[in-house]
TORFIMI-247556 format. One line per field, with one value per residue (C-alpha): residue in one letter; y, x, z. Coordinates in steps of 0.02 Angstrom, whole numbers, plus 50000, padded with zeros to 5 digits. Each point is the difference from the previous one (the first is absolute). Layout:
N
residu = A;...
yy = Y;...
xx = X;...
zz = Z;...
//
This chain:
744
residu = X;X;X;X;X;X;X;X;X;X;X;X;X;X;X;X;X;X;X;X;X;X;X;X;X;X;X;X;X;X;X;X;X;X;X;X;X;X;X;X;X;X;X;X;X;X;X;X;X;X;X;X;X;X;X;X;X;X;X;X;X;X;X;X;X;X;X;X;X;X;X;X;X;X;X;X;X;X;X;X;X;X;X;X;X;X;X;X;X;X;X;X;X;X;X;X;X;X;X;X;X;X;X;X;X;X;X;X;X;X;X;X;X;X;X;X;X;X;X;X;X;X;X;X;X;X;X;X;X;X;X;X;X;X;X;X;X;X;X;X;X;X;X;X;X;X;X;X;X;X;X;X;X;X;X;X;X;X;X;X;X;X;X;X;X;X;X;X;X;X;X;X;X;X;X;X;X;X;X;X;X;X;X;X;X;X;X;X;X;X;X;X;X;X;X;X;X;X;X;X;X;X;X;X;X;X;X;X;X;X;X;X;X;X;X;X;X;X;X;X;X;X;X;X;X;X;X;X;X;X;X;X;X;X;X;X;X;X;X;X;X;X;X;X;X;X;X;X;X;X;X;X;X;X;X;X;X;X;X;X;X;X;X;X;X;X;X;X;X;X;X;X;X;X;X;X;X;X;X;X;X;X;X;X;X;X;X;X;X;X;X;X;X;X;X;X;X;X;X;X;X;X;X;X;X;X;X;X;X;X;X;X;X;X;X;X;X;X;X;X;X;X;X;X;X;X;X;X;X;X;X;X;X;X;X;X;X;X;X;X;X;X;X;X;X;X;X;X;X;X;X;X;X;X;X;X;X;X;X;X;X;X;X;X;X;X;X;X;X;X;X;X;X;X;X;X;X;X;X;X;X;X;X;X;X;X;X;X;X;X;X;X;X;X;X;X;X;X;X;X;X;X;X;X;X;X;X;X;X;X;X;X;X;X;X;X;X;X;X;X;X;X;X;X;X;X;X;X;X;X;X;X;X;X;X;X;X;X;X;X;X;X;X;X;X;X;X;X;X;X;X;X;X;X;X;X;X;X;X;X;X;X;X;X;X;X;X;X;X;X;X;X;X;X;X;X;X;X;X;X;X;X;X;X;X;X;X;X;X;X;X;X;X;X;X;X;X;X;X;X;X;X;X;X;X;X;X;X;X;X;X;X;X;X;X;X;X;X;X;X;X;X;X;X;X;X;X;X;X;X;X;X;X;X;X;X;X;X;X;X;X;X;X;X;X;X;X;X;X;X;X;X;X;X;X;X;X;X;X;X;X;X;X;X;X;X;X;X;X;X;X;X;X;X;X;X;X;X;X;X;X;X;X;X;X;X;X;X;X;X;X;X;X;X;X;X;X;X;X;X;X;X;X;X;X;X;X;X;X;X;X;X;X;X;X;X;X;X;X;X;X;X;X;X;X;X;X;X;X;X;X;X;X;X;X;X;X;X;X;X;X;X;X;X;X;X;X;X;X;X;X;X;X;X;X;X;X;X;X;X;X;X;X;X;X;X;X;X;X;X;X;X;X;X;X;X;X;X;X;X;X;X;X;X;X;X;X;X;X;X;X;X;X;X;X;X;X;X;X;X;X;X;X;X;X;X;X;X;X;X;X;X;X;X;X;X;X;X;X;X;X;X;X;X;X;X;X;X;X;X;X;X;X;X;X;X;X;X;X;X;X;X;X;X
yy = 48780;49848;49843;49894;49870;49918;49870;50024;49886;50033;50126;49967;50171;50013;49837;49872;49845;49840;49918;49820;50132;49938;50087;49963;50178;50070;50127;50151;50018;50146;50070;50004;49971;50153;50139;50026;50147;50144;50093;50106;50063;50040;50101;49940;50108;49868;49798;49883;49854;49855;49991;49869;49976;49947;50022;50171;50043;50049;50008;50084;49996;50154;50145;50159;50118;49977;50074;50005;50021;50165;50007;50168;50111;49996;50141;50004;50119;50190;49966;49849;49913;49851;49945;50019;49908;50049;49895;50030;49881;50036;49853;49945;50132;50058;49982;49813;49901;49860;50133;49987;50177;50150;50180;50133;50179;50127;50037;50175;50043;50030;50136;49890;49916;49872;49952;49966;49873;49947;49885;49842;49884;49901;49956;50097;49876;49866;50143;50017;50197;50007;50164;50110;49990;50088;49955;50099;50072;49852;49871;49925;50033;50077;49890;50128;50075;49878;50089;49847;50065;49879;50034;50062;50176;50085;50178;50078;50165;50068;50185;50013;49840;49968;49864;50025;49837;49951;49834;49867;49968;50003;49999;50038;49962;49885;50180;50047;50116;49983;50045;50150;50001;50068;49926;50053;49967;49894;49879;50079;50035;50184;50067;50072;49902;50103;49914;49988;50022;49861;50008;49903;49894;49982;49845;49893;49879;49864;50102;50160;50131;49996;50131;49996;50129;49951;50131;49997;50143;50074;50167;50097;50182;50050;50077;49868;49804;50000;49859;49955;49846;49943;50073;50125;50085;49988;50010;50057;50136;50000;49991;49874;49903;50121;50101;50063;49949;50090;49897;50007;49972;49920;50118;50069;50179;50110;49947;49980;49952;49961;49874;50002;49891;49889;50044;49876;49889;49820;49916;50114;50149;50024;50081;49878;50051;49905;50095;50170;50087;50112;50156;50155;50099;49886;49831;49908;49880;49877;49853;49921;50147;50121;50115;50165;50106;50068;50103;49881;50124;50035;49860;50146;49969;50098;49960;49964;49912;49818;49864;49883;49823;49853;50033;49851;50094;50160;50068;50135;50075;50180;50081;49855;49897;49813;49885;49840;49861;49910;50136;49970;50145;50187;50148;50171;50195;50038;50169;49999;49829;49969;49837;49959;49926;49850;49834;49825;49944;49870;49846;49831;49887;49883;49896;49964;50151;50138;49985;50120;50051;50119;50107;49947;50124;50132;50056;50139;50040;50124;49944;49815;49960;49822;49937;49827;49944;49885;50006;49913;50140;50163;50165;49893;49845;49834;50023;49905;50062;50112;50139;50124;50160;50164;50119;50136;49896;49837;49879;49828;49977;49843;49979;49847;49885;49889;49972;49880;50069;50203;50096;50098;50086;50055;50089;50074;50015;50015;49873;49903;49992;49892;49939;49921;49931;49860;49923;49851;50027;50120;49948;49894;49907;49893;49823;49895;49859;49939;50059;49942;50016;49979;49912;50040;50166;50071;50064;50004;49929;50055;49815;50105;49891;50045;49872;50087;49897;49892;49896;49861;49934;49836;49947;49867;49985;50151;50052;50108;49937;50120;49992;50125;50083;50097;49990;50079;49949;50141;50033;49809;49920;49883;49909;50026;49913;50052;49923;50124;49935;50088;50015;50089;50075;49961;49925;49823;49907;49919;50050;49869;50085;50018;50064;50178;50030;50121;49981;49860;49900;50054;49846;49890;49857;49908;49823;49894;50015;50083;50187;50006;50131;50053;50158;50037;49950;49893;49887;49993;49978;49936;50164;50187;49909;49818;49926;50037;49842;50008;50050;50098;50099;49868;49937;49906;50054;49921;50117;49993;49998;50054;49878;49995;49825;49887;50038;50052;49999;50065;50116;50087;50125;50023;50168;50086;49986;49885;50097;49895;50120;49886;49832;49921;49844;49833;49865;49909;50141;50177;50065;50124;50169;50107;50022;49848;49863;49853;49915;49880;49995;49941;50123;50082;50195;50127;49847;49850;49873;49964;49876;50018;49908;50163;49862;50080;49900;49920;49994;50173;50097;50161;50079;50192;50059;50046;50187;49948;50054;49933;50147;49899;49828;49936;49802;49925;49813;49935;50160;50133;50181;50088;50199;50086;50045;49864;49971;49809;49878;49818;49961;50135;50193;50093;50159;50068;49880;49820;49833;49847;49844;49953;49819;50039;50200;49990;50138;49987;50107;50124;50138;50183;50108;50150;50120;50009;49912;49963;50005;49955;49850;49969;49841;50023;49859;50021;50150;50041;50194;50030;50196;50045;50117;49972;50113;49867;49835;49915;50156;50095;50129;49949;50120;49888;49895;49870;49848;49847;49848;49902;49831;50100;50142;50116;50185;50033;50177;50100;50150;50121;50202;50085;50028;49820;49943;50136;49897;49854;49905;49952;49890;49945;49921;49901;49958;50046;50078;49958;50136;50002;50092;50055;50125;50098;50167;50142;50196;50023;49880;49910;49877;49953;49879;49972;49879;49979;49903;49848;49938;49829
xx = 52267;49929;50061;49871;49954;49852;49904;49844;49876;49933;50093;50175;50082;50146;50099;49970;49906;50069;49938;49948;49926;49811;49876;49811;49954;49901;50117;49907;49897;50028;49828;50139;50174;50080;50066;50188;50044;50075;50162;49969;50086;49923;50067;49960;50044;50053;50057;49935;49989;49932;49924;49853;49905;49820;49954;50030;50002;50185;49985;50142;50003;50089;50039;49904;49956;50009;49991;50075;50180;50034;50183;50055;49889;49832;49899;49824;49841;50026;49806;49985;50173;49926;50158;50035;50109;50157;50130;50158;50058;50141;50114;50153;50112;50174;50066;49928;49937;49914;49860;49864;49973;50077;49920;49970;50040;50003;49857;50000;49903;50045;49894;49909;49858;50152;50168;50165;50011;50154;50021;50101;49930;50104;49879;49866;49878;50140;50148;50101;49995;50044;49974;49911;49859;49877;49809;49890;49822;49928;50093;50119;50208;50087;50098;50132;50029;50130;50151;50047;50043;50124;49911;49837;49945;49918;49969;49935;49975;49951;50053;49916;50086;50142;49963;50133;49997;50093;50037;50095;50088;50175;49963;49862;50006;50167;50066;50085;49881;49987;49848;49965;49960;49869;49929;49898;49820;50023;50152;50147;50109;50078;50178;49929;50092;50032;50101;49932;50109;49993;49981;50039;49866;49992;50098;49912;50067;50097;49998;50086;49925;50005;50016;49822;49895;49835;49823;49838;49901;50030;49939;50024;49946;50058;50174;50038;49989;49975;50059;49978;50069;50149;50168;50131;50000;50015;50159;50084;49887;49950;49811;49940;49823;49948;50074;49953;50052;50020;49874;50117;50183;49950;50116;49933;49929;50053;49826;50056;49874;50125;49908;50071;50049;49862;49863;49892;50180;50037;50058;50166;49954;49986;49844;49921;49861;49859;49876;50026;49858;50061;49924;50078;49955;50049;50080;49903;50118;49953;50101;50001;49904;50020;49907;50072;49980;50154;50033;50014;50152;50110;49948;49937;49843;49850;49866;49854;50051;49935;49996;50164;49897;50081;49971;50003;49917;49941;49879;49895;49854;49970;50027;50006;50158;49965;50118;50009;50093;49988;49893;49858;49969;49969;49971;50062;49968;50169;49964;49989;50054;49833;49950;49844;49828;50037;50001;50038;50019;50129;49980;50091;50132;49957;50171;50186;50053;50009;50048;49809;49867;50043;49958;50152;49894;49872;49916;49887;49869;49861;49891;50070;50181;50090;50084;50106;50105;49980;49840;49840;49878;49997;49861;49900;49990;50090;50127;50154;50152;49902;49846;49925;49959;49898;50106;49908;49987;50087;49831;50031;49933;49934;50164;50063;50146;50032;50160;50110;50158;50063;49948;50191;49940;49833;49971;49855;49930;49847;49874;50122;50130;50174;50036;50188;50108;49997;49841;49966;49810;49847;49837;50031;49858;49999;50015;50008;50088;49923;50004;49906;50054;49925;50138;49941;49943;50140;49846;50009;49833;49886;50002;50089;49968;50098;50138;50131;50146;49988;50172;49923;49892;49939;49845;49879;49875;49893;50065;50168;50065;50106;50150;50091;50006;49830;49884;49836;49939;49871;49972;49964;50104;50165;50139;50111;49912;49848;49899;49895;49889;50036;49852;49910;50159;49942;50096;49947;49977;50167;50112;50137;50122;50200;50088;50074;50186;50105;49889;49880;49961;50135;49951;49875;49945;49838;50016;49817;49901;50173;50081;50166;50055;50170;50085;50090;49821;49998;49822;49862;49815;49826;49938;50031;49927;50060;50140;50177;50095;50197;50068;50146;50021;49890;49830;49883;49788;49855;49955;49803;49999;50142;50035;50205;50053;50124;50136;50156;50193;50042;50115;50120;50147;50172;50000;49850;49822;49938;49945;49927;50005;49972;49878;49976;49865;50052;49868;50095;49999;50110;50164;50027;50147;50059;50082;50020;50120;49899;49851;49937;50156;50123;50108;49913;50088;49885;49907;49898;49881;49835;49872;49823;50002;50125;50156;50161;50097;50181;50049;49959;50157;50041;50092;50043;50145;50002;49968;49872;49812;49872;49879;49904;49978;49930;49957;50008;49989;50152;50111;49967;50052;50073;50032;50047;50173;50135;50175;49983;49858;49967;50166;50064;50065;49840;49963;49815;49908;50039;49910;50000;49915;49832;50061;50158;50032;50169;50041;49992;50101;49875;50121;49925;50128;49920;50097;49857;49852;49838;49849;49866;49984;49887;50008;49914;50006;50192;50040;50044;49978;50075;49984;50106;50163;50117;50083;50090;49961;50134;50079;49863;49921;49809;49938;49899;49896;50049;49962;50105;49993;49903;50137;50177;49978;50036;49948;49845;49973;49846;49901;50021;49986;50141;49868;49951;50186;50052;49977;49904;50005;49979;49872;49836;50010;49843;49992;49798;49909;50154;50100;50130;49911;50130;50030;50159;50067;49960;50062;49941;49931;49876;50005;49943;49908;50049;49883;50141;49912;50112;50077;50023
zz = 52708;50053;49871;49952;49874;49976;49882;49927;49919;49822;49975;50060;50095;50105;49978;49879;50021;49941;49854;50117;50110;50038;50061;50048;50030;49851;49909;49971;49820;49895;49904;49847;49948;50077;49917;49991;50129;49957;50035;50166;50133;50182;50137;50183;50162;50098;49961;49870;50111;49891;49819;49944;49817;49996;49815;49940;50180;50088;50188;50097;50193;50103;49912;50068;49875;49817;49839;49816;50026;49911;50041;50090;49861;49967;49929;50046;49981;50070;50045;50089;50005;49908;49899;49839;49879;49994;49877;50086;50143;50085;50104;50084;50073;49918;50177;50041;49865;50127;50026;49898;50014;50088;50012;49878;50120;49860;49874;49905;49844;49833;49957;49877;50107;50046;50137;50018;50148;50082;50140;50029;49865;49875;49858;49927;49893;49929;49989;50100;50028;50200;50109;49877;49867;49921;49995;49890;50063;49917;50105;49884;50011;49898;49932;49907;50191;50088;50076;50121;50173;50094;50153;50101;49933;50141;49944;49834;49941;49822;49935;49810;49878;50145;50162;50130;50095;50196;50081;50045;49826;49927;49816;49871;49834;50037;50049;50156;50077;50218;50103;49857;49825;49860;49857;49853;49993;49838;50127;49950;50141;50007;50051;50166;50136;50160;50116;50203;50135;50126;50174;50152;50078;50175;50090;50098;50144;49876;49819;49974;49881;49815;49882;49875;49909;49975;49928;50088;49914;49825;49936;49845;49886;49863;50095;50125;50044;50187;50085;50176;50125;50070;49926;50050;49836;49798;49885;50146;50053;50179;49997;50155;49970;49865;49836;49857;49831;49821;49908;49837;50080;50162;50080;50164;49998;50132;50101;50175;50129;50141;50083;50194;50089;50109;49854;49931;50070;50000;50169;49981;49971;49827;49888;49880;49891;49952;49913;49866;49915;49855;49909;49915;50162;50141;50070;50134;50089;50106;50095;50199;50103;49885;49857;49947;49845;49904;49869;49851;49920;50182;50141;50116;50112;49901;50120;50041;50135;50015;50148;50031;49932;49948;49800;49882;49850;49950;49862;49950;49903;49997;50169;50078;50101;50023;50120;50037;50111;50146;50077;49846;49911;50012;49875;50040;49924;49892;50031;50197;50058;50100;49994;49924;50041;49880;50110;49946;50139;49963;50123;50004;49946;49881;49952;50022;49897;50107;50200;50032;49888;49852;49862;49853;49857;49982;49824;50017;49890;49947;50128;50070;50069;49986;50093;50051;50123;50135;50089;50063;50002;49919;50002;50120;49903;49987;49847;49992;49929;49865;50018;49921;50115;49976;49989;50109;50152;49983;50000;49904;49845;49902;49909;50063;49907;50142;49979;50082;50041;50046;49863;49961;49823;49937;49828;49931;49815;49927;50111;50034;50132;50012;50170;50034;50151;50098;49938;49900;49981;49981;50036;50142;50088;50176;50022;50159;49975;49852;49810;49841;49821;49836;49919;49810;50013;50138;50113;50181;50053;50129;50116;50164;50150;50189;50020;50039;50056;49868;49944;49888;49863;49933;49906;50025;49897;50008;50156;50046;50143;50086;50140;50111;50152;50025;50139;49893;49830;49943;50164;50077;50119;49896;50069;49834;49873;49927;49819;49888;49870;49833;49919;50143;50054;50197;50121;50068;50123;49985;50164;50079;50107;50003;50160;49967;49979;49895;49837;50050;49822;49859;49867;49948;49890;49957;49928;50026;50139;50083;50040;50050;50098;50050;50099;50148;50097;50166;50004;49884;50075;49892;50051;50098;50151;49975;50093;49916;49974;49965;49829;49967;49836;49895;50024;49884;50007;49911;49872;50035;50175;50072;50111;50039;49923;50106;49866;50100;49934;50169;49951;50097;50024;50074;50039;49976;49905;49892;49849;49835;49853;49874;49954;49828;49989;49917;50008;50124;50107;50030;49985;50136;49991;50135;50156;50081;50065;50039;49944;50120;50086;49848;49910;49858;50002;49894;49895;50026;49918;50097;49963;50017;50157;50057;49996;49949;49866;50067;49818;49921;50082;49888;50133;49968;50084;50203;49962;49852;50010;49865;49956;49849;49920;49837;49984;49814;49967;50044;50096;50111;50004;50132;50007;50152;50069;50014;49930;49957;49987;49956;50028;49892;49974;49939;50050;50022;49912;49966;49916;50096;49965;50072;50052;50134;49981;49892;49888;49816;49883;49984;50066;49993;50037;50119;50084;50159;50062;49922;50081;49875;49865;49848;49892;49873;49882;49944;50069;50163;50081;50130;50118;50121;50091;49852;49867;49867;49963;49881;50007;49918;50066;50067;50147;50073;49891;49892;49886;49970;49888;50131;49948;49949;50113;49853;50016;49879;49927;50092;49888;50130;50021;50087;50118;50006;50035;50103;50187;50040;50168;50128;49928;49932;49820;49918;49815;49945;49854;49895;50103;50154;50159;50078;50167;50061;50065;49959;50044;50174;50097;49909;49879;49810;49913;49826;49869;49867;49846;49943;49834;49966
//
């Protein structure tokens, strides 16, 4: 992610202005005193760059797609896959509490129009309930249902009031139970605890192989619990990649399908199996280029006799066979084996969670089949992750979630469907470069211009002015800056030039008739086709005609690019963050004071260590605030963020305590926020996103969700609407954007 921070006039959004900060640009006027914004929580595809407030108005640059982030379940319409309300969000992971959500894999029904869902979470609503929970058909969680898996649950399978569960756990319920266990559908956990056999994995060139058991594919009836993966047996019963257990006891029947040798095998030799289908009549099985049907009662071979596919998941309906995996999906006669005329025709990669396109789950239905995974297209139309296909010949149909993630679960009820796995939204729409928010009412609004590219925001009036490293605004020719008037939404005129490098512009500022502009840039022109005069990482413009001022701290650097990720205006002129060593050819390392004639100050000397960078800065009347990542500063041992006076850049006692760097700063009156790579701060926990007594340092108390706290960074904060707007990872590779309302 590209760090940025950026002053804005009127409305003050990325760091804070100082209080002696004048300005002769008109602030913008609001039509009324705005509305207080609510608590909301967006989901982008890609990284929230920069964040800006124009009256109820929040403004985020970069990002991709967006929607409401839903966590990894949503349930949505069975018609459309419009989505629906559902009361139960699930976040962080049992495994890694720094994510702010991990997947959901396993969704089965309840036989009451609701789930059981297990996954990797950690908190479901404010409990903390991790690996498995129970959502009813109306959306809300049960709240009596909390067994509390140590660890991901990645299989599920329901036989009448009993849910046999498989996964990467050592206890349930506080009880020692490993891989294997079964609970009650009311929570209770049950005696059943088979015990896996492990087997050897195979050694690579510096690690040697290590014993491990691990399920893939659960199946059950009344008589047996199938299970199916990567084991040499169970309670010391041989019984490689698949046996059969007593439902009751646990102990394995006398089902033997004697998996050779080089079937389905891992890079030794071994079967694994990845996919089971069980009835009273027969056991599909299914792993690496294989699908047979056995017997379920002996393990024999029954026939018919199917194609060797690489099978992910199986289901059926009637007659019918489906399979899916990295081949997409295919429906065969149970009777014959033929394959049928059904085509999905499965097409495309769509993310990071699978090495080729895939189908991770198939529901059929009376006359529709879902199905998710991770695709582009699907029965001849562009569906990602999720679709909805005829069931006679595969065509798409108008059912279309849009989720953003690989769809790992579905389950169906009523007119209503549950999707889970790697997702954090439903619903999701395309943005390039450039997203608008109703702050009070939590609506994404319909203001979508083409700038992608986009790294930074700052307001001027009734303009957003805005920076980064495009070549095409809406379609007409920009060197990396670009204005748009807000209340036409149009771009302008407005188009000075900076040369290209890594990320081109990456902050900016307005203050008067002035926008400053820093990055990792080399020249600034007037204009696309005016001559480029010398600048390097920080350039001043007139804000009405563009015109590059002869402001110039001459900055440069040691050993590599100059890159300015951080200005805050004082009426005197800017402070100036980044990576640098020199400012017009005396020593100023990461920090610097420029005047408005572009003079650096001899005096103002804050000096963060040699390895230091400053990511963000926040002027008040009489100190300045650095964030960024650096041992000492000012003289002094502070670590990620430090106060230093505004006179000769000394530290005062303000002494945060983080364990990390910071790469965003609000001050907002006496408070300080502050976003960034950190985990503690005074050791106490604070994933990313903090406040502090803007004079002590002290740690103030935030009203946050588990959600809400579960990982911030690396780092846009503004202070707007009487909330914190505040971005960070989430599961995947995107990002959120959380709008946390504040107590005072």
């Amino acid at each position: 992610m590209v760090i940025a921070c950026l002053v804005v006039l009127g409305t003050t959004a990325g760091c804070a202005l100082g209080e002696d900060d004048q300005t002769s640009t008109e602030a913008p006027q609001c039509a009324s005193t705005p509305r207080s914004f609510v608590r909301q929580a967006w989901a982008f595809s890609g990284e929230v760059q920069d964040v800006a407030v124009r009256c109820e108005t929040i403004y985020v640059a970069g990002g991709g797609s967006i929607g409401r982030r839903t966590g990894p379940l949503a349930l949505v319409s069975a018609a459309s896959g419009a989505r629906r309300g559902l009361a139960a969000e699930l976040t962080g992971a049992v495994d890694d509490t720094s994510l702010a959500e991990a997947p959901v894999e396993a969704v089965v029904d309840d036989g009451h129009g609701g789930w059981y869902v297990g996954g990797s979470f950690a908190f479901v609503d404010e409990t903390h309930c991790p690996g498995l929970t129970h959502v009813t058909g109306r959306g809300q969680v049960d709240q009596k249902f909390c067994p509390k898996v140590d660890g991901p649950v990645h299989e599920l399978v329901r036989i009448g009031n009993t849910l046999y569960v498989a996964g990467d756990f050592s206890h349930v319920a506080g009880r020692p139970r490993k891989t294997l266990a079964a609970v009650s559908t009311s929570g209770l956990l049950l005696p059943w605890a088979p015990r896996l056999e492990p087997k050897l994995t195979c050694p690579d060139r510096d690690e040697p192989g290590v014993l491990t058991a691990s399920v893939s594919a659960l199946g059950a009836t009344s008589s047996a619990v199938y299970v199916g993966g990567f084991f040499s047996g169970a309670s010391g019963v041989a019984r490689p990649a698949l046996v059969a257990l007593d439902p009751r006891t646990g102990v394995p029947t006398r089902f033997d399908a004697a998996l050779e040798r080089g079937l389905g095998a891992d890079d030794c030799g071994g079967p694994i199996v990845t996919a089971l289908l069980a009835t009273s009549r027969r056991l599909v099985v299914g792993g690496p280029a294989f699908l047979r049907v056995m017997d379920p009662t002996t393990g024999a071979e029954i026939g018919p006799r199917l194609p060797n596919l690489n099978v992910s998941t199986l289901a059926a309906r009637a007659s019918r066979l489906y399979a899916g995996g990295v081949f997409g999906a295919a429906a065969f006669d149970l009777g014959s084996g033929a394959r049928l005329q059904w085509r999905p025709r499965i097409r495309g990669r769509v993310c990071c969670f699978a090495q080729d396109r895939s189908v991770e789950i198939i529901v059929p239905m009376a006359n529709k089949v879902y199905l998710g995974g991770n695709f582009a297209t699907a029965g001849g139309a562009a569906r990602k992750f999720a679709a909805a296909v005829d069931a006679d010949a595969g065509d798409a149909l108008a059912w279309d979630p849009h989720p953003n993630g690989p769809v790992l679960g579905l389950g169906t009820g009523g007119h209503q469907v549950l999707i889970a796995g790697a997702l954090t939204s439903v619903n999701v729409v395309r943005r390039n470069g450039l997203v608008a928010i109703d702050g009070p009412a939590g609506r994404l609004m319909e203001w979508a211009p083409r700038a992608v590219g986009t790294n930074a925001l700052a307001l001027v009036g009734d303009r957003l002015i805005i920076g980064g490293n495009f070549k095409r605004v809406e379609g007409e020719p920009r060197g990396g800056l670009a204005s748009f008037h807000l209340e036409t939404g149009e771009l302008d005129g407005w188009s000075p030039a900076v040369g290209r490098n890594n990320y081109g512009v990456t902050a900016l500022a307005a203050s008067g008739e002035r926008v400053y502009a820093g990055g990792d840039f080399i020249g600034a022109a007037s204009a696309l086709d005016a001559e480029s005069l010398p600048r390097n990482g920080a350039a001043a413009f007139d804000a009405e005609s563009g015109e590059v001022l002869d402001w110039d701290p001459t900055l440069d650097e040691e050993t590599g690019d100059v890159h300015v990720h951080a200005i805050a205006t004082t009426a005197d002129g800017v402070y100036l963050g980044g990576e640098f060593d020199t400012a017009a050819g005396i020593d100023h390392r990461g920090a610097v004071a420029v005047d408005r004639d572009g003079t650096p100050s001899s005096e103002w000397v804050p000096d963060p260590d040699d390895l230091g960078f400053v990511y963000a800065l926040a002027s008040g009347p009489h100190s300045v605030y650095l964030g960024g990542w650096f041992a000492t500063a000012g003289g002094a041992r502070r670590s990620g963020v430090a106060e230093v006076s505004a006179v000769a850049g000394r530290a005062t006692d303000f002494d945060a305590g983080v364990v990390g760097e910071v790469e965003a700063l609000w001050l907002e009156k006496d408070r300080l926020f502050l976003a960034g790579d950190f985990a503690t701060i005074q050791s106490r926990p604070r994933a990313g996103f903090a406040a502090l007594d803007a004079a002590s340092g002290r740690l103030l108390p935030l009203d946050q969700s588990p959600s809400d706290r579960a990982r911030f960074g690396p780092g846009t904060v503004v202070v707007a609407g009487g909330a914190a707007i505040v971005d960070g990872f989430i599961q995947g590779n995107g990002e959120q954007l959380v709008v946390m309302p504040l107590a005072r």
